[in-house]
C-alpha positions in Angstrom: 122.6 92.3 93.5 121.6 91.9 97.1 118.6 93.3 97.9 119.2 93.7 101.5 122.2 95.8 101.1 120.6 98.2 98.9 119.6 101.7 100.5 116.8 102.7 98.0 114.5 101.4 94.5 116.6 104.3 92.6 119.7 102.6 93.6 117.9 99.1 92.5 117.5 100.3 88.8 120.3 102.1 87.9 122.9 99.0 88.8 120.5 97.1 87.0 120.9 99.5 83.8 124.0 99.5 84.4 124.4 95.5 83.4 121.5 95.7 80.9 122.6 98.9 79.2 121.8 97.7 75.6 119.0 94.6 76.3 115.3 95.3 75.9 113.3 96.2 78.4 110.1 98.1 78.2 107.8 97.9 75.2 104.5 99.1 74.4 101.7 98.8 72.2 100.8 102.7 71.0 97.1 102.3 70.4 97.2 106.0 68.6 99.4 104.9 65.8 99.2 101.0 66.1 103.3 100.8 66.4 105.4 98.8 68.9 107.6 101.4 70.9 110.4 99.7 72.3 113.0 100.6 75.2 116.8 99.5 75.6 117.6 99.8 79.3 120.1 102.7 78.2 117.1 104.7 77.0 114.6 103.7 80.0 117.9 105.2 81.9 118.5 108.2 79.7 114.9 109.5 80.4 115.0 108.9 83.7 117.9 111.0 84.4 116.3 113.9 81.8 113.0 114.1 83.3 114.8 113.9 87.1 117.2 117.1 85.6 113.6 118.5 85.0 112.1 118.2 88.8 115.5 119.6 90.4 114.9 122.1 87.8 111.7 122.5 89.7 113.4 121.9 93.1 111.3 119.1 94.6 113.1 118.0 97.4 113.0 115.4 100.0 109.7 114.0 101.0 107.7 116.0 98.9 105.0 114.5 97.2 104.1 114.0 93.6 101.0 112.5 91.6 101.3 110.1 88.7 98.7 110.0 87.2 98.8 107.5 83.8 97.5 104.5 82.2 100.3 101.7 82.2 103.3 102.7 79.7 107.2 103.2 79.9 107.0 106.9 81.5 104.9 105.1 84.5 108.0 103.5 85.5 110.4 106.4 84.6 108.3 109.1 85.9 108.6 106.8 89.2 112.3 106.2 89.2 112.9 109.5 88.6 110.8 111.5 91.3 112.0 108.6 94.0 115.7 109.5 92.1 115.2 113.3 93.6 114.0 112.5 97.3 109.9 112.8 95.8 107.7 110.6 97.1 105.0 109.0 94.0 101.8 109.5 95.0 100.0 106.9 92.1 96.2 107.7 90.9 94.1 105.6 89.3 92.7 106.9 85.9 89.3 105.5 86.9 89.3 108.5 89.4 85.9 110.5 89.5 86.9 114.1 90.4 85.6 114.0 94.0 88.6 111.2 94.5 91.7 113.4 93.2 90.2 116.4 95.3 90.4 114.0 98.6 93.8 112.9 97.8 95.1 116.6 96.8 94.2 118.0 100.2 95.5 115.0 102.3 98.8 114.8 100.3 99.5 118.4 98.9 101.4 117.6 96.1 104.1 120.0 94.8 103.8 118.8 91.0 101.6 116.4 89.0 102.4 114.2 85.8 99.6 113.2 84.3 99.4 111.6 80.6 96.3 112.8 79.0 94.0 115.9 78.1 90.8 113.8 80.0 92.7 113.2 82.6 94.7 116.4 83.3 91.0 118.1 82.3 89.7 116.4 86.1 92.6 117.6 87.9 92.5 120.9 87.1 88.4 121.1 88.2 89.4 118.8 91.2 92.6 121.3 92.0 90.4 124.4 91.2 87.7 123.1 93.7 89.7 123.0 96.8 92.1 126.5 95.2 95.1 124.7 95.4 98.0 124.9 92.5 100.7 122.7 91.6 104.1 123.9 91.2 104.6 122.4 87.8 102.8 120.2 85.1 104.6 117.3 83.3 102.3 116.2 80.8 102.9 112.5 78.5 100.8 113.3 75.7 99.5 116.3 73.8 97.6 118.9 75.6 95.1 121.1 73.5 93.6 123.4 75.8 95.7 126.5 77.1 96.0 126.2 80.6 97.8 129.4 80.9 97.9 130.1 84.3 99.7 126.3 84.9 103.6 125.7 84.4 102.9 123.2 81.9 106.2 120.9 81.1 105.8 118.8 77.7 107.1 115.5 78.5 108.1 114.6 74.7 109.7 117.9 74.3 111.3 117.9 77.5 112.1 114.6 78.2 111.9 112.3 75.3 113.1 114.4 72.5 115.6 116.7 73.8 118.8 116.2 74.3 119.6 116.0 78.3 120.5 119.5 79.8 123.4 118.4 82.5 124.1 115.1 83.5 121.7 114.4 86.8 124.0 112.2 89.5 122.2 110.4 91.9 123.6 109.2 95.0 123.0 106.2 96.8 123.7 108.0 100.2 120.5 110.6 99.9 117.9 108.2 100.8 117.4 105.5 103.3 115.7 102.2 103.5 113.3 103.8 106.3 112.4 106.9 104.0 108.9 106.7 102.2 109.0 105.7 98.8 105.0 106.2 97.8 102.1 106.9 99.6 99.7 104.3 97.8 95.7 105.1 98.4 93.8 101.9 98.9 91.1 101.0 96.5 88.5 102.3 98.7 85.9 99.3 98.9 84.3 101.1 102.2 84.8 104.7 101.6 87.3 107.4 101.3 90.7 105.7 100.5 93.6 106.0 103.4 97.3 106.7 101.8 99.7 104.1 103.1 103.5 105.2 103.1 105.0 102.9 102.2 109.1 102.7 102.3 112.2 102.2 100.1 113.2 99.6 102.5 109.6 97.1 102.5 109.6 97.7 99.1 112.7 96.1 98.4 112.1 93.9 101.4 109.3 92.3 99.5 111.0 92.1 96.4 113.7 89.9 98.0 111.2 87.6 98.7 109.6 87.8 95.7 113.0 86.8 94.6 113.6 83.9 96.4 110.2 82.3 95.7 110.4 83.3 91.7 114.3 81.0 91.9 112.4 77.7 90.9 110.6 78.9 87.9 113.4 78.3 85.1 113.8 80.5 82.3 116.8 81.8 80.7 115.4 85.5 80.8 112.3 86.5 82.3 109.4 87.7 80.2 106.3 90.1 81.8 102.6 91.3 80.8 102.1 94.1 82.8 98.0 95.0 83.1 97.0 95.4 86.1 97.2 99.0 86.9 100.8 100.0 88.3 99.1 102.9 91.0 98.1 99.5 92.8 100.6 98.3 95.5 100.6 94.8 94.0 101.7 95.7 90.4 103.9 98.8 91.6 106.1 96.5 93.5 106.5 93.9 90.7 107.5 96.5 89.0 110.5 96.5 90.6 110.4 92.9 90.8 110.7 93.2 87.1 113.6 95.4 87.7 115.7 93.2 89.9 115.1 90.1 87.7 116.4 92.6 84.9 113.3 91.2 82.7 111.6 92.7 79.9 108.2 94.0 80.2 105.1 94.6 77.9 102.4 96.8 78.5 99.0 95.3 77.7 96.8 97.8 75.7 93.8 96.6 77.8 92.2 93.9 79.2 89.7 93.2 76.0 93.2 92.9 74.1 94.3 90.7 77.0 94.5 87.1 75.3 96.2 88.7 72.4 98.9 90.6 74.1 99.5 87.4 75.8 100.0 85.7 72.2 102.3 88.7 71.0 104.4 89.3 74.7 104.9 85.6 75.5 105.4 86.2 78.8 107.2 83.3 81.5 105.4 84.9 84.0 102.1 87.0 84.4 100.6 88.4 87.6 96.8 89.2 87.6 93.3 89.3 90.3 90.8 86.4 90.7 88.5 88.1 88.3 91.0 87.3 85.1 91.3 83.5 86.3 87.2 83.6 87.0 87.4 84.6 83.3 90.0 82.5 82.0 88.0 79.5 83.6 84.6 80.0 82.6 85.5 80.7 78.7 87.5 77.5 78.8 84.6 75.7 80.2 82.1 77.4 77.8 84.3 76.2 74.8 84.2 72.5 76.2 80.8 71.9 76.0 81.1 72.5 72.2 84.1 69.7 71.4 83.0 66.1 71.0 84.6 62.6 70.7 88.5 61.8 71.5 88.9 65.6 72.1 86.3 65.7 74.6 87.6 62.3 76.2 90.9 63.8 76.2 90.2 67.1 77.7 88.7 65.6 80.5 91.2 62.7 81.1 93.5 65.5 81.3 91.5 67.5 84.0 91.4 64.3 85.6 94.7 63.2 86.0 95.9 66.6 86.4 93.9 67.2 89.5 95.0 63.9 91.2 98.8 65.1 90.6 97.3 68.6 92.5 95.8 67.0 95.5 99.1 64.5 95.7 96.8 61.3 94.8 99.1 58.4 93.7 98.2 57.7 90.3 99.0 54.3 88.5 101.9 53.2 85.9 99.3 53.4 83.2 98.0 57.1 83.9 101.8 58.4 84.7 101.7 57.0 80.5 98.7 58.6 79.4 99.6 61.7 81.4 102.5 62.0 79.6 101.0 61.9 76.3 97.9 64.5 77.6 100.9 67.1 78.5 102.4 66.5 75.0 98.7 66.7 72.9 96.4 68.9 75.7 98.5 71.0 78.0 101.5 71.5 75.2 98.5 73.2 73.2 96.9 75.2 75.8 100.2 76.7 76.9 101.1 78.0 73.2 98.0 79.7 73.1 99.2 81.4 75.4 102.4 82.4 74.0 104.3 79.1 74.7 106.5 80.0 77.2 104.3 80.5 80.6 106.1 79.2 83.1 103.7 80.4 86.2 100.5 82.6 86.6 100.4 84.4 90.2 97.2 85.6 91.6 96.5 88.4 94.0 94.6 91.5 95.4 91.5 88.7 96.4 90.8 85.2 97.0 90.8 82.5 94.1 88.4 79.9 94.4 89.7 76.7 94.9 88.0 74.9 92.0 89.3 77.3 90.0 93.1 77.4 90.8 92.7 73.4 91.1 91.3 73.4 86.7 94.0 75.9 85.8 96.9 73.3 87.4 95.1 70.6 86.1 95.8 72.0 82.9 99.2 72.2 83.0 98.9 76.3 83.7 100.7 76.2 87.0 98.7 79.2 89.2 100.2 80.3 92.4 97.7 82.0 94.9 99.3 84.6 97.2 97.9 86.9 99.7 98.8 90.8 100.9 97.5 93.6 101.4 98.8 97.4 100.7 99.4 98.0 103.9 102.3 95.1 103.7 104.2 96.4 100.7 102.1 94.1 99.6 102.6 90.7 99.5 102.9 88.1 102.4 102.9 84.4 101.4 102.8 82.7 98.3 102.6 79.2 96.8 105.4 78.0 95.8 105.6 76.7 92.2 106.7 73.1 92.7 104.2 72.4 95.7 101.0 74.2 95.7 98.0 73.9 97.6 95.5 75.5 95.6 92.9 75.8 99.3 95.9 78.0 100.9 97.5 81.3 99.7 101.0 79.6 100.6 104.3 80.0 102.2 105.0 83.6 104.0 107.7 85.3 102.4 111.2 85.2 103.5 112.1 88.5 105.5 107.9 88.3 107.0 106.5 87.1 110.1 103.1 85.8 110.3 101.4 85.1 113.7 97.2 84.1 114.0 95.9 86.2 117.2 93.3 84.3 119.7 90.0 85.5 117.9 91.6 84.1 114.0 93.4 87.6 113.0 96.4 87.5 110.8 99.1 89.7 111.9 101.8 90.5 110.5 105.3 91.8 111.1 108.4 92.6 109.0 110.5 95.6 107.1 107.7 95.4 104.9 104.7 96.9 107.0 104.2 100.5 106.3 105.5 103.1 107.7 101.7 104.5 108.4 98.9 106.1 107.0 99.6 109.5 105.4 97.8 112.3 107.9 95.9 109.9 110.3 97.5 108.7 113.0 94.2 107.1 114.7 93.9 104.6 112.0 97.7 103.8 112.2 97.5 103.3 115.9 94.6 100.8 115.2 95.9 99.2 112.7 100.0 98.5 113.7 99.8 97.5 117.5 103.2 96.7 118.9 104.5 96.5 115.7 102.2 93.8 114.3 99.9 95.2 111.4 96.7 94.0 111.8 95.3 92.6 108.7 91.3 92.2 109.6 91.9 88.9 107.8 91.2 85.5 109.4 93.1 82.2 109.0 95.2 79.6 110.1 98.6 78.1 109.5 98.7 74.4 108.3 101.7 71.6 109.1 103.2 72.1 106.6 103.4 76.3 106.8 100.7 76.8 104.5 98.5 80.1 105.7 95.2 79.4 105.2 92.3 82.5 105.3 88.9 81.2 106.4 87.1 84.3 106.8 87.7 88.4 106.2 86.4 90.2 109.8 85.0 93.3 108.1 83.5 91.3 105.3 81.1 88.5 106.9 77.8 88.9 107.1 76.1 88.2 110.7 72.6 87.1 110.1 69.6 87.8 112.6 70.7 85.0 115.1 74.1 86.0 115.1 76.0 83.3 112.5 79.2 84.2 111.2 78.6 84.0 106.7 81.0 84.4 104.8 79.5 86.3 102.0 83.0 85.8 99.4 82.4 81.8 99.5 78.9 81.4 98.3 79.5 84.8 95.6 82.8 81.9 94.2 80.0 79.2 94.1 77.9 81.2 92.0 80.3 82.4 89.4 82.2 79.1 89.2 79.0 78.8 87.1 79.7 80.3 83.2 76.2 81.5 83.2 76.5 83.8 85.8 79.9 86.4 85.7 78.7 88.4 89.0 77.1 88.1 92.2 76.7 89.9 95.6 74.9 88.2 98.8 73.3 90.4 101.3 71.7 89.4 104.3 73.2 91.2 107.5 71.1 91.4 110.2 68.4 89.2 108.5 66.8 85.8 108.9 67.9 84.6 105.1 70.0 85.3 102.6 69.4 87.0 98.8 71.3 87.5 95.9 72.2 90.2 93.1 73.0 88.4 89.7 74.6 89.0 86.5 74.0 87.2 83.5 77.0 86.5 81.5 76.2 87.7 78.2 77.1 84.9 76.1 73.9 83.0 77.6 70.0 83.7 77.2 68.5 82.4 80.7 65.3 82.6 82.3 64.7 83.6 86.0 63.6 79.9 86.2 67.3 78.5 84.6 69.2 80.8 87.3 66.6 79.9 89.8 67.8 76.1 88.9 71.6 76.9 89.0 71.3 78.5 92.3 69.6 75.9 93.6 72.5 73.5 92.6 74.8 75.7 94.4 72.7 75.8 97.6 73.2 72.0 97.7 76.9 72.7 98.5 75.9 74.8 101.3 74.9 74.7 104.7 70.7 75.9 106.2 72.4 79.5 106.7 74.1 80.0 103.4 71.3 79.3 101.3 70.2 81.7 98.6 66.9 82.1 99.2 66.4 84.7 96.2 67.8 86.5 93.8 67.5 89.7 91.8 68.5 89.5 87.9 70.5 92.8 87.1 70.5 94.6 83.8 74.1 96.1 84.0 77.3 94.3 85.9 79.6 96.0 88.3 82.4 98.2 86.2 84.6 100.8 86.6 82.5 103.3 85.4 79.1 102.7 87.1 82.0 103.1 90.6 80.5 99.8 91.8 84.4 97.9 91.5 87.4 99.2 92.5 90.5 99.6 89.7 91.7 95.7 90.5 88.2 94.4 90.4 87.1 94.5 93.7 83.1 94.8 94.5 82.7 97.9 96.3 80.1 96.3 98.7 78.8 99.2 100.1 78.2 101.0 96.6 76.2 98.5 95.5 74.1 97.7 98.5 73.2 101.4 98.8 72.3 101.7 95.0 70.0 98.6 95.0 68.7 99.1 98.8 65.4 99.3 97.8 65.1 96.2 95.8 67.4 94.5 98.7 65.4 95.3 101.4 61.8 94.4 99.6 62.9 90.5 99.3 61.9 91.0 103.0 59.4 93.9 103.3 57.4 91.4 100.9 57.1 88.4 103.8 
């Protein structure tokens, strides 16, 4: 199918039902009852068009919004398709919402319905929706609901939907909804404050997916194969999703990301999309269980990180090591890729930058990792390695269908179908944000010969010291937790003469102040007089979810954490 004919995502997954009617496509681990629920295409479609019967029932028309609210599962995608299928615009919530969060984006969307899939969750809306006095039309709930909300046109989604047979036959046409019409209005993680909602359309949607497309046509595999875990109310998972769709693939949902590694045994998946932090991860537990093998295993392991690293930075290697590389891919990297499932053809990383060293291991071993780049705001993606030539110190080529310019102070802009259409009640920011058509990204970088984009520094993120030095906090907080011993860091220091740290200890390791003390100073050895560490604060807890100090794709929400630990902060230099 063509992507740049096609008027709308609806119109994207039925004709690919259409061709798929009786393959596999969604399946998912039930935690509840520990069984595998599994979707043909023809059933994905079939509860599409009954819950879409359901909201025309409830007369939702065009451009009227309506919150998802779910943990990843098969009725996130159909509850998508199906409120885009009746003219709705998805307005995607992360479960990780406190209750101040859904009242802010209740008031600035005024949704006419909800679907939501749990009691805790629907619990929070209802307090957050009772707060500001405002009622939603209807209630589609996923799973059971105990408590008798009887003043709420509750609508039982297994009832309704999944076990009843379909009331009239729902026709969707192609015609109702253009590529310029707003598909979602996606609230951004929120790393400085109240999250803005960015429309964006059907058209940079499926303007993104073509080029997700044309990059994805040199990874080989007779039918694609996903692990879906990042959550899908983020623009970089909700537009794979539809990626997904267009390649026609089958999908798993993860049951979580402590079951991560073993969903990835059990879905096998060719392809698997995830944020720095799961690579930072990935890395450091490989490391860890290095230092434990000895002998020709050990000599092995490192030959292959060796050789494999040459091949990444396009060193010439000899006769004898294109031999013995050969053999290391048959006995190393042949291993390492059926523990994960044995048919990985590529890993892509987004939604934050990968540190080099990092992506340059994970190649090394044979785990081809392709670094991209995007932001919300561009539907999301913008450039991406491609698989057969990557440069692990770039985020790669932009997309086909994107322009990328660099502005004369560093800025990326960016221009293309896929830009938003704006931000949802807030003109101001729009206007400050897309300026003669160029959205302006607040990201700084530089384009290589060979087309490579390159980002050097983030404009809202450095840190400017007391005699006015550019830092870029991000590359000295990489340094650190390249390190397995420490698995987070945040460097402070605007405004002051020197700069500190705030560490966590990774668990698995019992260190004194005076071993961290040691690391860092390793680390300050790769760093120039201004991004030294001059001292460091030892944390009890890391950054989660549910202390609100990361956002839902792992983000450090900066500002969270600096006001929390102001105090110890701010005495590193009361005490001089």
């Amino acid at each position: 199918m063509n992507l740049s004919l096609c008027n709308n995502l609806p119109e994207l997954f039925f004709e690919k039902s259409k061709n798929n009617s009786s393959k596999q496509h969604l399946i998912f681990i039930n935690k509840e009852n520990n069984k595998k629920e599994s979707y043909s295409w023809q059933q994905t479609e079939k509860e599409v068009l009954a819950l879409s019967n359901i909201l025309q029932e409830q007369k939702v028309q065009k451009g009227e919004r309506v919150m998802l609210v779910s943990e990843n599962r098969p009725e996130w995608l159909i509850s998508d398709v199906a409120i885009m299928s009746n003219g709705g615009i998805t307005v995607p919530n992360y479960t990780t919402y406190a209750i101040k969060d859904f009242e802010h984006i209740i008031q600035d969307s005024k949704p006419v319905g909800l679907v939501v899939s749990s009691q805790i969750l629907l619990d929070k809306i209802i307090s957050a929706s009772n707060n500001l006095n405002y009622s939603f039309n209807f209630i589609i709930h996923l799973d059971k609901i105990e408590n008798n909300y009887s003043n709420q046109n509750l609508i039982s989604y297994n009832s309704e939907v999944k076990f009843s047979p379909q009331k009239k036959h729902f026709f969707f046409d192609k015609d109702t909804l253009a590529r310029k019409d707003p598909a979602c209005i996606i609230y951004t993680s929120g790393t400085e404050g109240n999250p803005k909602g960015v429309i964006l359309s059907h058209g940079g949607i499926l303007s993104n997916c073509d080029g997700a497309l044309d990059l994805l046509e040199d990874i080989k595999a007779k039918k694609h194969t996903f692990l879906t875990w990042l959550p899908l109310s983020h623009s970089y998972e909700h537009t794979i999703q539809f990626v997904q769709i267009a390649l026609g693939a089958k999908v798993f949902y993860a049951e979580s990301l402590e079951k991560l590694l073993l969903n990835i045994k059990e879905a096998k998946p060719t392809i698997m999309t995830a944020v720095p932090r799961f690579y930072n991860n990935f890395y450091n537990k490989i490391k860890s269980n290095t230092k434990k093998i000895q002998g020709l295993k050990k000599l092995m392991f490192n030959k292959t990180i060796e050789l494999g690293e040459k091949l990444m930075l396009h060193k010439n290697i000899t006769n004898v090591e294109k031999i013995i590389n050969y053999f290391l891919d048959i006995l190393v990297r042949r291993k390492i890729k059926k523990n994960l499932g044995g048919n990985i053809k590529a890993f892509i990383s987004g939604g934050g930058p990968l540190d080099p060293q990092v992506g340059l291991f994970l190649n090394a071993l044979g785990l081809k990792t392709m670094q991209g780049y995007g932001l919300t705001e561009a539907s999301p993606v913008v450039s991406c390695n491609p698989v057969n030539f990557i440069k692990v110190e770039t985020v790669g080529k932009v997309l086909k269908n994107t322009q990328v310019k660099i502005a004369e102070d560093g800025e990326i802009l960016v221009s293309g179908e896929n830009i938003m259409l704006g931000y949802w009640n807030n003109e101001e920011a729009t206007k400050n944000t897309i300026i003669n058509d160029w959205l302006h990204t607040g990201d700084i970088g530089e384009i290589d010969a060979d087309g490579y984009l390159k980002i050097t520094d983030r404009k809202k993120d450095i840190i400017v010291n007391s005699g006015g030095d550019n830092i870029s906090p991000a590359k000295i907080e990489n340094l650190l937790c390249a390190n397995p011993e420490i698995d987070q860091a945040l460097i402070f220091g605007d405004n002051k003469n020197y700069l500190v740290a705030l560490i966590f200890i990774n668990k698995e390791f019992n260190l004194s102040r005076a071993e961290i003390g040691m690391i860092i100073d390793n680390v300050n050895k790769e760093l120039a007089a201004i991004e030294k560490v001059k001292n460091f604060h030892i944390l009890d807890e890391g950054f989660t979810l549910e202390n609100n100090m990361l956002t839902p794709t792992m983000k450090m929400k900066r500002y969270v954490i600096v006001k929390k630990f102001f105090d110890v902060l701010n005495n590193f230099y009361n005490s001089k």
